[in-house]
C-alpha positions in Angstrom: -33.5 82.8 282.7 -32.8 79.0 282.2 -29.5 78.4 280.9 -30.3 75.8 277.5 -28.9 72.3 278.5 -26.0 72.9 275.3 -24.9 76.0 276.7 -24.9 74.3 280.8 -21.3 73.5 280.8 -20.4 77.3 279.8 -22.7 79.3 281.0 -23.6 78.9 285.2 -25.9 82.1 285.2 -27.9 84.0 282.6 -30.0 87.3 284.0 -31.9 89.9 283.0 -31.2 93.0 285.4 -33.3 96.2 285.9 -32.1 97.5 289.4 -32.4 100.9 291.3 -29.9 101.5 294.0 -31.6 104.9 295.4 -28.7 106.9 294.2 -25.5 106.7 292.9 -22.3 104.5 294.6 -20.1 101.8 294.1 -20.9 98.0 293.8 -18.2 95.8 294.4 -17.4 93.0 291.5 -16.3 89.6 293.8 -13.5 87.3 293.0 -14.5 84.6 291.8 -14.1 81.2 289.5 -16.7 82.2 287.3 -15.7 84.6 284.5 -18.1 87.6 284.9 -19.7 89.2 281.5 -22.2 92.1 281.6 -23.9 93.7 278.8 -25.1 97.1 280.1 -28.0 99.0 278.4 -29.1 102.5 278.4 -25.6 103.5 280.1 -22.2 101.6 279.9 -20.4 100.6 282.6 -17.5 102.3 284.1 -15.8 99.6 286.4 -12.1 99.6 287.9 -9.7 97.4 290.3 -10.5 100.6 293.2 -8.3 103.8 294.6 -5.7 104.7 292.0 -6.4 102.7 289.1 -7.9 104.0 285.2 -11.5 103.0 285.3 -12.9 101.2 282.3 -16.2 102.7 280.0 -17.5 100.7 277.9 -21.1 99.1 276.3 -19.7 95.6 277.5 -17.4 93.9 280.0 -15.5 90.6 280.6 -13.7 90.0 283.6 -10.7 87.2 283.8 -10.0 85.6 287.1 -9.0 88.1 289.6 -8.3 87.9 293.3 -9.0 91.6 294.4 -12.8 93.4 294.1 -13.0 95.2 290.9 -15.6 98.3 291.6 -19.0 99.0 289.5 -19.4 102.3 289.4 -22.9 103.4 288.6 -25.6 106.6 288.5 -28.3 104.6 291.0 -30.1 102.4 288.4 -29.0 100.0 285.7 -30.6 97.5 283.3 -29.1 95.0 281.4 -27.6 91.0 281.2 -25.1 89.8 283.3 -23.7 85.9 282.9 -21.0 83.6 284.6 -19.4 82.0 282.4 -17.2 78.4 283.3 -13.3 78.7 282.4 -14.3 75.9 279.8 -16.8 78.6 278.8 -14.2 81.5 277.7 -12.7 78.9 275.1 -16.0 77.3 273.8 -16.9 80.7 273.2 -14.8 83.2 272.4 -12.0 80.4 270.9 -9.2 81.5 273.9 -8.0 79.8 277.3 -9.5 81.9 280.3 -5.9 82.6 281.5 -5.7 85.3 277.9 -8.1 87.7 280.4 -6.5 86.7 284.3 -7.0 90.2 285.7 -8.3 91.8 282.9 -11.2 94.0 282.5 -12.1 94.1 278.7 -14.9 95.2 276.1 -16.0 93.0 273.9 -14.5 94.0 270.6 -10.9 93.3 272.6 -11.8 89.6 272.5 -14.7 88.8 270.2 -14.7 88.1 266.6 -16.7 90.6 264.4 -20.2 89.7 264.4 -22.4 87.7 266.6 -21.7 88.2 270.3 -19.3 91.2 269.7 -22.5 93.0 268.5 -24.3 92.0 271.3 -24.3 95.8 272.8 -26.0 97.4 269.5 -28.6 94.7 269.3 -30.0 94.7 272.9 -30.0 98.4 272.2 -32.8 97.9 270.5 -34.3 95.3 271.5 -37.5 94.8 273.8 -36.1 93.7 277.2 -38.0 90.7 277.2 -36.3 89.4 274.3 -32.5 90.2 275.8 -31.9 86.5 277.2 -33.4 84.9 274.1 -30.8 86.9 271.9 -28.3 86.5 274.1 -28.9 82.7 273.8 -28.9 82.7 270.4 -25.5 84.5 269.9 -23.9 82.3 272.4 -24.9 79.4 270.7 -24.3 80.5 267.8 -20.6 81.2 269.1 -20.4 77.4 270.3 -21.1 76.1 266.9 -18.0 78.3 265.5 -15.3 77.0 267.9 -17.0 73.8 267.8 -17.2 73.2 271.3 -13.6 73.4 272.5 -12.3 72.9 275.7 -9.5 72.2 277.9 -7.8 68.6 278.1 -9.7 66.3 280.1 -7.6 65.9 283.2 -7.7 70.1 283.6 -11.3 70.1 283.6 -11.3 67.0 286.1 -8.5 68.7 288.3 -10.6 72.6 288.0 -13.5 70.1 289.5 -11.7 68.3 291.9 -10.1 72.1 293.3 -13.6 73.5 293.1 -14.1 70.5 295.5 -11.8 72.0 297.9 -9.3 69.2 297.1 -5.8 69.4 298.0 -3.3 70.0 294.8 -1.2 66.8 295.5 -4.3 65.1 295.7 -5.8 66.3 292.6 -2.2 66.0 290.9 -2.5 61.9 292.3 -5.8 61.7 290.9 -5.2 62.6 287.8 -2.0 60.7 287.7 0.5 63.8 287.1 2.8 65.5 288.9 2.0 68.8 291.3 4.3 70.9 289.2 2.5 69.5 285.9 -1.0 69.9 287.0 -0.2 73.2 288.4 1.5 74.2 284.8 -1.7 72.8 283.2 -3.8 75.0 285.4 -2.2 78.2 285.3 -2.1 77.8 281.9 -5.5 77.3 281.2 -7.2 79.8 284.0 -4.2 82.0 284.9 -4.4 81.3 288.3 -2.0 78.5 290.4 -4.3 75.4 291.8 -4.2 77.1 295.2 -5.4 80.2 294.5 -8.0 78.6 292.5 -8.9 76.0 295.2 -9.0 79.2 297.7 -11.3 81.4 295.3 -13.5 78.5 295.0 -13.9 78.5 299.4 -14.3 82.3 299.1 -17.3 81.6 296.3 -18.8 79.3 298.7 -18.8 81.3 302.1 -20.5 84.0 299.8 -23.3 81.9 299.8 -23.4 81.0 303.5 -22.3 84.3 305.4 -25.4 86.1 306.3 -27.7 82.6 306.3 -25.8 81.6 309.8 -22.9 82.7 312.0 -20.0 83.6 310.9 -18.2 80.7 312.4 -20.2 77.7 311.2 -20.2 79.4 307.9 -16.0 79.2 308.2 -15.8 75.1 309.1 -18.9 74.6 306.7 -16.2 75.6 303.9 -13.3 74.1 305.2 -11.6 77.6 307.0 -9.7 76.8 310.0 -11.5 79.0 312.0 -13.9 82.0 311.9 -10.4 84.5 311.8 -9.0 82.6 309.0 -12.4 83.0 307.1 -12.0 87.2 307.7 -8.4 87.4 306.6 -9.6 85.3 303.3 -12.7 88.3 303.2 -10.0 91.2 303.3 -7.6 89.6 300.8 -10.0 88.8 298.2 -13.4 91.7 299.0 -11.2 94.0 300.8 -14.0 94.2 303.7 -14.9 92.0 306.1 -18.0 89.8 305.6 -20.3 92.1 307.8 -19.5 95.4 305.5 -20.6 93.4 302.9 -23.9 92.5 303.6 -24.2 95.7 305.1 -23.6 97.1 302.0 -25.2 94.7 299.2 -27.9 93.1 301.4 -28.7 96.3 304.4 -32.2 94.3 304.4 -30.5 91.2 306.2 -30.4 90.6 309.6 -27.2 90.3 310.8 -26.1 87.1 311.4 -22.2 87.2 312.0 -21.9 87.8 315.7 -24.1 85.1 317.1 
């Protein structure tokens, strides 16, 4: 669905999901610097940070900045409305920096006001799914008009830009006329995350897009790795698999592109 222009700066990705895996498994939930937020339907979703830790059941699910998979669980099908949201997004919305949910994975009625999105689960419930993005829509909009469009200072926004970039912090901290340990205080505050890790989630989001389309190794300098071994190391730290288990596990159609 087409994100509405007042909601563009918030929201990078709005859709309506109605998959069938074949049978039941684990998806794996990427770092990112998008915020994720799912609203499941017919089942909720049980999702947890892998081996060892308590997963998470519930009719709706935000996830803060992280820098390890978190892993969907799920019974071979689901259906519902997943979105991105910007970190200027969390605080035009739900009234909070993104840095409140760094590493988090939370239900709704943890960090929405009663009313209007937090109800979001019970009303999809019952609605016909080709009115879910239109409700969705209207509840997110109706969330911008109660924090009244708030967002981070100016020169965050222009640094989380700049990093996105792949800028350099003291570069970004000369642009926007601070110093490195300011800027990096200003960031951390407002994402949870230092500048470099955010500069180095935002390469990973961008070799996501490439690895599979070419090889492996003009993926890595397209996105500013030093090499195609750097790239992999990056892969383990933030998916915990390489980039070939990945597409050999979310895209088994593709032809395999990494060795050539």
């Amino acid at each position: 669905m087409t994100v509405p222009v007042v909601l563009r700066p918030y929201v990078t990705s709005l859709v309506t999901y109605d998959v069938d895996f074949g049978a039941p498994g684990v998806h794996r939930g990427m770092p990112s610097t998008e915020i994720t937020f799912v609203l499941p339907v017919d089942e909720p979703l049980v999702t947890s940070w892998g081996s060892g830790s308590e997963p998470v059941t519930a009719w709706s699910l935000v996830s803060g900045l992280h820098t390890r998979p978190a892993a969907i669980h799920h019974r071979g099908h689901q259906r519902g409305v997943q979105l991105g949201l910007t970190t200027a997004g969390v605080r035009a919305l739900f009234g909070m920096p993104a840095a409140a949910w760094r590493g988090e994975l939370l239900a709704l009625d943890e960090v929405a006001a009663p009313g209007g999105v937090r109800d979001l689960p019970e009303r999809l419930a019952k609605a016909d799914p080709q009115t879910w993005g239109q409700l969705v829509v209207a509840s997110l909009v109706g969330a911008l008009a109660r924090y009244g469009e708030a967002g981070p200072r100016a020169e965050v926004g222009r640094a989380l830009v700049l990093l996105t970039g792949g800028a350099g912090v003291q570069e970004v901290a000369d642009d926007v006329g601070y110093s490195r340990r300011r800027i990096s205080d200003l960031v951390r505050a407002e994402t949870g995350v230092a500048p470099k890790q955010f500069q180095r989630l935002a390469r990973f989001d961008r070799s996501r897009g490439l690895v599979g389309r070419m090889p492996l190794a003009q993926a890595a300098m397209a996105c500013g790795y030093a090499d195609q071994a750097h790239l992999t190391r990056e892969w383990h730290e933030f998916a915990g698999c390489t980039p070939t288990t990945w597409l050999r596990e979310e895209f088994p159609f593709v032809q395999d592109l990494t060795d050539r």
